[in-house]
N, C-alpha and C positions, 0 to 999 in steps of 0.2 A: 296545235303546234307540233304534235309529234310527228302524226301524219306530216307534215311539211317540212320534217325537219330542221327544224328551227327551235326545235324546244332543250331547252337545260336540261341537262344531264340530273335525273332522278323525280323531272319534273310529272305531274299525272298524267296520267294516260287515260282521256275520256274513252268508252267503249261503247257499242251500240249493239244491239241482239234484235234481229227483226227474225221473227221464226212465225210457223203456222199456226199454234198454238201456245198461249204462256197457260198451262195448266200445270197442276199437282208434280204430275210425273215430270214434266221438265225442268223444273223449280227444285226440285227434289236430287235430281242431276247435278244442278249446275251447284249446288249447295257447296259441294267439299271444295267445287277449282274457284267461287266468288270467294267462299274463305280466306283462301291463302292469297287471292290477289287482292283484298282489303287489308289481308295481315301486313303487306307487303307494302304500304301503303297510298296505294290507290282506288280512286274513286270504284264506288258498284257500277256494272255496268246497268243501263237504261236496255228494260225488257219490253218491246210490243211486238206486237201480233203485224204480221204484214197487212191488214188490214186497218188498227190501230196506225202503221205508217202511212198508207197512203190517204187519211180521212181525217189526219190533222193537220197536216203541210200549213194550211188556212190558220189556223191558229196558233202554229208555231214559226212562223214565216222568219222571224228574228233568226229564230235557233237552225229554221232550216238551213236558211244561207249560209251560216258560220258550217253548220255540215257539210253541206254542198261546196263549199270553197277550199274545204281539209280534210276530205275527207282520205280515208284508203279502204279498199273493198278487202277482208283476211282470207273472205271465203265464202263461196254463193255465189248469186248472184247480184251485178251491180242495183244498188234500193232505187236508183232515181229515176228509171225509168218507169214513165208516165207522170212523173210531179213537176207539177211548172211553179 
């Protein structure tokens, strides 16, 4: 909803982290800024691996689409290519 603009003011803000690695060290990073933005209160962001994203599509087909329909790119590059 947010990404679309259509979401109420204070309402949560789903988040998605597709990176190369969910290891120690990055987990470890992101620790103090999930904090403050669960303190804050909003959902944890959802962590996979870019390979975790493109080898589930198939079994998250529900969830893809509502992504795929709202989504907004922060930063990187766009996750959807190559996923049909």
């Amino acid at each position: 909803m947010a990404a679309r603009g259509d979401a109420p003011p204070g309402a949560p803000v789903d988040t998605l982290l597709i990176c190369d690695d969910a290891d120690d060290a990055l987990l470890a990073a992101l620790e103090p800024v999930v904090h403050r933005w669960v303190a804050g209160g909003q959902p944890p962001p959802l962590v996979l691996t870019a390979r975790e994203w493109r080898t589930s599509a198939d079994t998250f087909a529900i969830e893809y689409a509502d992504i795929r329909a709202s989504h907004r790119v922060l930063a990187g590059a766009d996750p959807w290519a190559g996923i049909v």
